[in-house]
C-alpha positions as CSV (number, residue, x, y, z in Angstrom):
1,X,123.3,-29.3,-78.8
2,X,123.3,-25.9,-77.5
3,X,122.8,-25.0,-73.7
4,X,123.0,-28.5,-72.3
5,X,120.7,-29.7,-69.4
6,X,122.9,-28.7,-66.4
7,X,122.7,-28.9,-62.7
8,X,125.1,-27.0,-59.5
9,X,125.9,-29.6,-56.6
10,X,125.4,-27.9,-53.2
11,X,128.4,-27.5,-51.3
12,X,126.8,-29.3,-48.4
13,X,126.8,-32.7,-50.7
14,X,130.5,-32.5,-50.1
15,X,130.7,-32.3,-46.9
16,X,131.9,-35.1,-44.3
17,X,129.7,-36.6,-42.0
18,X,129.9,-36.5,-38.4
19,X,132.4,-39.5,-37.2
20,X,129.7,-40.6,-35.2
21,X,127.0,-41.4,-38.0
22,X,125.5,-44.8,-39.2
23,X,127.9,-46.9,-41.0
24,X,125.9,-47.0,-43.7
25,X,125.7,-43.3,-43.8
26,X,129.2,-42.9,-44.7
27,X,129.3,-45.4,-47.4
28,X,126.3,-43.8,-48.5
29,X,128.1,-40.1,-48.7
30,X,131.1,-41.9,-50.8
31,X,128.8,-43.8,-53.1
32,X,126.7,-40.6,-53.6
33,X,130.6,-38.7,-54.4
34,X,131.0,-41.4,-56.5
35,X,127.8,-41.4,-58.8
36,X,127.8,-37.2,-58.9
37,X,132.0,-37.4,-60.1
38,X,130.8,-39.5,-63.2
39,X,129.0,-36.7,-64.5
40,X,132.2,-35.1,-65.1
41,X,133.3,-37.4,-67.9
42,X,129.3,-37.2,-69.6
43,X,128.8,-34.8,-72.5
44,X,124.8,-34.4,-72.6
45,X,124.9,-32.1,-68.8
46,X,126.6,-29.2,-68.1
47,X,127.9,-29.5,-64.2
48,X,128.7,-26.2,-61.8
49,X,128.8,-25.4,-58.2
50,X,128.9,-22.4,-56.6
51,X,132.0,-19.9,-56.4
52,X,131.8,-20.1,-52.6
53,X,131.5,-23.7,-52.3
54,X,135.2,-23.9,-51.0
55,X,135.3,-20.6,-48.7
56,X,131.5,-22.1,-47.3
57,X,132.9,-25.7,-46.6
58,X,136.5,-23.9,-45.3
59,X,134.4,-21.5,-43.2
60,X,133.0,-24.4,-41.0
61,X,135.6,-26.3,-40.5
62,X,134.6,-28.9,-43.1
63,X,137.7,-28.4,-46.0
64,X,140.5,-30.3,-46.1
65,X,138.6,-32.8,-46.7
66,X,141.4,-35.4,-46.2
67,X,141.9,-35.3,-42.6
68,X,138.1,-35.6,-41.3
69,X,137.9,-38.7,-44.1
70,X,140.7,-40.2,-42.4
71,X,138.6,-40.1,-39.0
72,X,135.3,-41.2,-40.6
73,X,137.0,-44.2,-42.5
74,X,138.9,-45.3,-39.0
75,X,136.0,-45.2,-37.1
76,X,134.1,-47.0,-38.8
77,X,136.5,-49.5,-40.3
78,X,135.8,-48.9,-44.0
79,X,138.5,-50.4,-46.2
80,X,136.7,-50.4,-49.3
81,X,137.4,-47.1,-50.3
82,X,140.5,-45.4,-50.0
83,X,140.6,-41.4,-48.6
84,X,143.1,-40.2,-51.0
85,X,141.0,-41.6,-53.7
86,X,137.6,-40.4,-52.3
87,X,139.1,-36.6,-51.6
88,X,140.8,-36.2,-55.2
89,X,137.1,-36.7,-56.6
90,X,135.9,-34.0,-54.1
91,X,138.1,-31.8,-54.6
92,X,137.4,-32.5,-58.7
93,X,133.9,-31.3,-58.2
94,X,134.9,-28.4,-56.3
95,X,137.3,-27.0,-59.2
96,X,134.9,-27.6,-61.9
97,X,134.7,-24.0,-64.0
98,X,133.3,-21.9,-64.9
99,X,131.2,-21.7,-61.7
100,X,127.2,-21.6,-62.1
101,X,127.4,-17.6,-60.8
102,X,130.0,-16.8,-63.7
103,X,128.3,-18.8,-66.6
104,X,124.3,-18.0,-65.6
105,X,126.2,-14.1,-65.2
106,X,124.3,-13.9,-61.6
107,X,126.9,-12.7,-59.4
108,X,125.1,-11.5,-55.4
109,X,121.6,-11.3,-54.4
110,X,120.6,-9.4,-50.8
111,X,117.7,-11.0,-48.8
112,X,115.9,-10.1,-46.3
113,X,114.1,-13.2,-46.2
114,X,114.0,-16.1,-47.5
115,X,111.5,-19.8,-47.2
116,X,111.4,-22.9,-49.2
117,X,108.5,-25.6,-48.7
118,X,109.7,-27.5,-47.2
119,X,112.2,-26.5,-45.8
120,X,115.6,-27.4,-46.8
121,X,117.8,-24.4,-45.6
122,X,117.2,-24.9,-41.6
123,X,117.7,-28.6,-41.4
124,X,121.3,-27.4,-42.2
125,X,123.7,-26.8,-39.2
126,X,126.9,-25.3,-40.3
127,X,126.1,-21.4,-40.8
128,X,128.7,-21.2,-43.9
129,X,126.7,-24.2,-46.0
130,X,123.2,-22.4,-45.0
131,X,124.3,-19.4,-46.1
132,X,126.0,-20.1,-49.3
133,X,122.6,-22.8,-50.0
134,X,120.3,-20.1,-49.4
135,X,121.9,-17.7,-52.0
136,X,121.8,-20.2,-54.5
137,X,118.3,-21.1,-54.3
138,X,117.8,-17.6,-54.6
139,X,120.1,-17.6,-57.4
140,X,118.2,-20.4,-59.2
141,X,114.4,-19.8,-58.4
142,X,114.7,-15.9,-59.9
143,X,116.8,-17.6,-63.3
144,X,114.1,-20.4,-63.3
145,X,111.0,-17.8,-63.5
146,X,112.7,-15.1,-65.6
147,X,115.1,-16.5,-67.9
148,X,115.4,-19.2,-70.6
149,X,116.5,-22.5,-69.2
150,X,118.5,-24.8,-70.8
151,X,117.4,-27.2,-73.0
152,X,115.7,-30.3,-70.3
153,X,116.0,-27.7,-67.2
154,X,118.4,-26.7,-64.8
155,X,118.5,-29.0,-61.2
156,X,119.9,-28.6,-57.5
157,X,121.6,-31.1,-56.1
158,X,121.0,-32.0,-53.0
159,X,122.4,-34.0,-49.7
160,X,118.9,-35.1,-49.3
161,X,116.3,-33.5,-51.3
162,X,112.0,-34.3,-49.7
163,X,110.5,-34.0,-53.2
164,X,111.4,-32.8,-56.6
165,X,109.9,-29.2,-56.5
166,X,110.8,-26.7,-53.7
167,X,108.5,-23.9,-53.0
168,X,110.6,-20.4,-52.6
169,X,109.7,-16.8,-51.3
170,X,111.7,-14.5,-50.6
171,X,112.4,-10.5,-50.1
172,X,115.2,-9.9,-52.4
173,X,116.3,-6.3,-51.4
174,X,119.3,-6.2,-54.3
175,X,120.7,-8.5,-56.9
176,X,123.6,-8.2,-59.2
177,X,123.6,-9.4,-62.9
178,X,124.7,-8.9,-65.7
179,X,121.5,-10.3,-68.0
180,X,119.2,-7.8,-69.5
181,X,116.0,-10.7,-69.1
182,X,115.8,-10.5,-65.3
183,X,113.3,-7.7,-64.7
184,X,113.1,-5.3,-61.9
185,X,111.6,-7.5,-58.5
186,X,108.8,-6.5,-56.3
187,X,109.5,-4.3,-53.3
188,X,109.6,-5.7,-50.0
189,X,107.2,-6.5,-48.4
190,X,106.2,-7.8,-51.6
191,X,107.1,-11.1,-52.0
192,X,109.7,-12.8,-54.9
193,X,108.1,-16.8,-55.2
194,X,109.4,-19.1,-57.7
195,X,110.5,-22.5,-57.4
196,X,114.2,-24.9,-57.7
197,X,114.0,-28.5,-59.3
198,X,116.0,-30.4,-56.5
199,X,117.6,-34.6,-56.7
200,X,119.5,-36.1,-54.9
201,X,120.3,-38.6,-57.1
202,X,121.1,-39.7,-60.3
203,X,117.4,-41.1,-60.8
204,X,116.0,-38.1,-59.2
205,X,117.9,-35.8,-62.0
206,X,117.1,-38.0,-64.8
207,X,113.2,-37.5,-63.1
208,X,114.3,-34.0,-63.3
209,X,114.9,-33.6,-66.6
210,X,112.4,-32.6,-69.7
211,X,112.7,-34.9,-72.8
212,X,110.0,-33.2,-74.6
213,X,111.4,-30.3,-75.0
214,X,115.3,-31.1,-75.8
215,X,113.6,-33.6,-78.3
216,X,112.0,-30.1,-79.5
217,X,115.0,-28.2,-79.3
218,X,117.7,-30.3,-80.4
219,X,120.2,-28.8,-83.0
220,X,121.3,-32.4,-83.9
221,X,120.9,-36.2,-83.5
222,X,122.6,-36.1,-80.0
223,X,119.8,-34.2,-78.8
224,X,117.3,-36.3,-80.2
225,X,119.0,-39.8,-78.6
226,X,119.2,-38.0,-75.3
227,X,115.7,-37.6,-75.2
228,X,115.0,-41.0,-76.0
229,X,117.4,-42.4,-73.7
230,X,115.7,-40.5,-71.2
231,X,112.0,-41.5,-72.1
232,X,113.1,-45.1,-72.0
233,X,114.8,-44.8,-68.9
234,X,111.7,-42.7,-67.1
235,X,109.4,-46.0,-68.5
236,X,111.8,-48.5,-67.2
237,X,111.6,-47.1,-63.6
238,X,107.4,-46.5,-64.0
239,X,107.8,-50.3,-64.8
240,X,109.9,-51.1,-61.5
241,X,112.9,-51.8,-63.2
242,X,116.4,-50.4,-62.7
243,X,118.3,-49.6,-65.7
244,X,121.6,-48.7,-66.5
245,X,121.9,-45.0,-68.2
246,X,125.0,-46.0,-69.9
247,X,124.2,-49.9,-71.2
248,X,120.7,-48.5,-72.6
249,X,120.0,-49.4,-76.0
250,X,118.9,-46.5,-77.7
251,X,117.5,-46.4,-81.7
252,X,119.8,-45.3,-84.5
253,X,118.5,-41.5,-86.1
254,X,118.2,-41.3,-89.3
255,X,119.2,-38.0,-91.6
256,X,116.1,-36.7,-91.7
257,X,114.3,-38.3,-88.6
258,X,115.2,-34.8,-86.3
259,X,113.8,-32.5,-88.9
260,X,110.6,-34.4,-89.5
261,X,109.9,-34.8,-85.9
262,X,110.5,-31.3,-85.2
263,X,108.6,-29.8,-88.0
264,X,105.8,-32.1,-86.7
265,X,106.0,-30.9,-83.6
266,X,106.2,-27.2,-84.3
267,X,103.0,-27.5,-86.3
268,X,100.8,-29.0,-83.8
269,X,102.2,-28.1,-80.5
270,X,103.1,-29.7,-77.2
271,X,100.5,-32.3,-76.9
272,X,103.0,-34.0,-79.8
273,X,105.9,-34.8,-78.3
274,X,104.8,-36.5,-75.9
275,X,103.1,-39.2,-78.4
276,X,106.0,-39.2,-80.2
277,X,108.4,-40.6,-77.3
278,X,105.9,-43.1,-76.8
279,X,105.7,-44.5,-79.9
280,X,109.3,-44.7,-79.9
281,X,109.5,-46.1,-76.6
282,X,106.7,-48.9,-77.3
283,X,109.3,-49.5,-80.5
284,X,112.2,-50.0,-78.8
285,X,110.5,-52.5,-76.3
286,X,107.8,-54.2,-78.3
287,X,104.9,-53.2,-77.3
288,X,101.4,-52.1,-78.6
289,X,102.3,-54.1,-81.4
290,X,98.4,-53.8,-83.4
291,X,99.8,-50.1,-84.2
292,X,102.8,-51.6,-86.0
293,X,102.1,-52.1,-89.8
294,X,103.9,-53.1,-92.8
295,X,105.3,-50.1,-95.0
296,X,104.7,-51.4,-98.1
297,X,105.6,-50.4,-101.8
298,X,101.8,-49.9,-102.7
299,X,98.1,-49.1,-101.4
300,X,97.4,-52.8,-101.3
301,X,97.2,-54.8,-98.6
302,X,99.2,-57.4,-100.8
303,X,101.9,-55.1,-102.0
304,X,105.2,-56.3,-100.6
305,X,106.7,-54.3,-97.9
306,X,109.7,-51.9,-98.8
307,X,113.1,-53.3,-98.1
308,X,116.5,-51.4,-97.8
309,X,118.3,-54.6,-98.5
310,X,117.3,-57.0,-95.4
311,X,116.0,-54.2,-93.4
312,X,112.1,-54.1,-93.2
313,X,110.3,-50.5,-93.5
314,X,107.6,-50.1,-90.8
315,X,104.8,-47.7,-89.8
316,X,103.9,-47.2,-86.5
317,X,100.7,-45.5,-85.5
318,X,101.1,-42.5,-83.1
319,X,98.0,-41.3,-83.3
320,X,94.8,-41.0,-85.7
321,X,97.0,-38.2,-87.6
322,X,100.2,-38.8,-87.5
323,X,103.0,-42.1,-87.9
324,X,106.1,-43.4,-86.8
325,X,108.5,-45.1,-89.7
326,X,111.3,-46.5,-88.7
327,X,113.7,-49.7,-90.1
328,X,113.3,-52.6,-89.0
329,X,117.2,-53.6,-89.4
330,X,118.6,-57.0,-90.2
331,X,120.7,-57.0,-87.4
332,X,118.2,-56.7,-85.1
333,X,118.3,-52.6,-84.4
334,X,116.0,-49.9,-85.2
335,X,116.7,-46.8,-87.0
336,X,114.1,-43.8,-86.8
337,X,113.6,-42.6,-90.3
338,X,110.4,-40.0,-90.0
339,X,107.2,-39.0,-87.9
340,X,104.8,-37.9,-91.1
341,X,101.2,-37.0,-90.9
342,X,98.5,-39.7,-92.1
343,X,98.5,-39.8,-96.0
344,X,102.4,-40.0,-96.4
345,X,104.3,-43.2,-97.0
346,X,107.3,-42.4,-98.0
347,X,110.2,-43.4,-95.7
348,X,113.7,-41.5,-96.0
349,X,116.5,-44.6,-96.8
């Protein structure tokens, strides 16, 4: 799948809270160190921080890491997590390469101002963090008006982020690039405004993330399940549920399931996608069953419904125009076979 969804972790997420916080705050910081390093060993998201995390963290006194763990762990008795542990996965996430600057080819912007509603740059004390957080929101906003995102979007990561979108103006006196798709920005004091897609944790990113289109844009069948995956998952917590991203069940995709989805999709547009997720979701889970019908091997309501050995072929309304077949599989899985408009009924094997 080409340009993954991908996200940059702030510097600031790193960094070690004050000795004297809440004890729950600090198991809080290694449990959210904890969730972000498993990123590292997933395939469907492309991870980054900044090239001035370290120098930004070193700057205010916050790297080593080690030592001020050491502190925070003694004061407040923790013994379920050990610091040598906890800083080796810090200092993981610090050296991942290439750096979001070097891949996006974004290299320094100049401001003369900068805002985000709300505001997440002055709740920030350590001038090294601001500094370096402010750049990248820059960074991000200009890249998230004028250039093509990755497939599912591109997220900041925050220590605490207030709601999903941030608001962002700015006078951007200078920035250096290599792209040739970020055009020439207004003058102070005409403003830059654009906007970052901000988590803070791994439901927030999922949240984050746009299933439609990598279901759209998907060069293969990975693609396609990583949609899914996260359709299902967005339904399971609309339905007050907490699932598991890496114990979800997810349907088989059959050969020609991507291409007949996608050619759908290109014919009629956006309002399509999101039907067809549906439909696959209500599949997986049950639901809306009076849309499911019997494929059969005939127009009549009598014919006998097409096998593939035990497994049942089935036709799942989507809408008035187009339909959902899928196998119905012996072993009690589902495999996708096609999304087809009204007056077809064949069903790839």
């Amino acid at each position: 799948m080409p340009s993954l969804p991908s996200v940059t972790i702030d510097a600031g997420v790193l960094a070690v809270p004050y000795v004297d916080c809440a004890k729950e705050d600090a198991f809080q910081y290694v449990e959210m160190l904890l969730e972000w390093s498993e990123l590292l060993d997933e395939s469907w998201i492309a991870i980054y921080m900044s090239e001035r995390a370290s120098e930004s963290l070193f700057v205010d006194g916050l790297y080593p890491l080690r030592e001020q763990l050491r502190e925070l762990f003694n004061a407040h008795g923790i013994i379920e997590f050990d610091v040598n542990t906890v800083a080796t996965i810090a200092n993981q996430l610090l050296a991942i390469t290439p750096s979001f600057e070097t891949y996006y080819r974004v290299k320094e912007v100049l401001l003369g101002y900068l805002e985000t509603d709300p505001d997440v740059i002055g709740l920030i004390t350590h001038a090294g963090l601001r500094s370096d957080l402010a750049r990248c929101i820059a960074l991000i906003a200009v890249l998230r008006k004028y250039c093509s995102q990755p497939l599912g979007g591109h997220s900041l990561i925050l220590r605490e982020a207030p709601r999903q979108v941030i608001q962002v103006k700015a006078y951007i006196h200078e920035l250096e690039h290599t792209r040739d798709d970020i055009p020439v920005f207004p003058c102070p004091p005409d403003l830059f405004e654009g906007d970052v897609l901000v988590c803070d944790d791994f439901r927030g990113l999922i949240d984050c993330l746009d299933e439609f289109s990598i279901m759209v844009g998907a060069s293969d069948d990975l693609g396609i399940e990583l949609a899914v995956r996260i359709a299902l998952f967005k339904y399971e917590i609309a339905q007050g549920d907490s699932p598991d991203w890496g114990s979800m069940i997810v349907p088989a995709i059959g050969a020609s399931f991507r291409e007949s989805c996608q050619q759908v999709c290109c014919d009629r547009g956006g309002s399509v996608p999101p039907k067809i997720l549906r439909s696959i979701v209500e599949t997986i889970k049950g639901h809306n069953l009076s849309a499911v019908h019997a494929l059969r091997t005939g127009p009549g309501g009598n014919d006998p419904q097409r096998m593939r050995g035990a497994d049942k072929a089935q036709r799942r309304d989507i809408d008035r125009e187009f339909h959902l077949h899928y196998w119905e599989c012996a072993n009690g899985t589902v495999e996708l076979a096609s999304v087809v408009y009204h007056n077809n009924f064949s069903i790839p094997g």
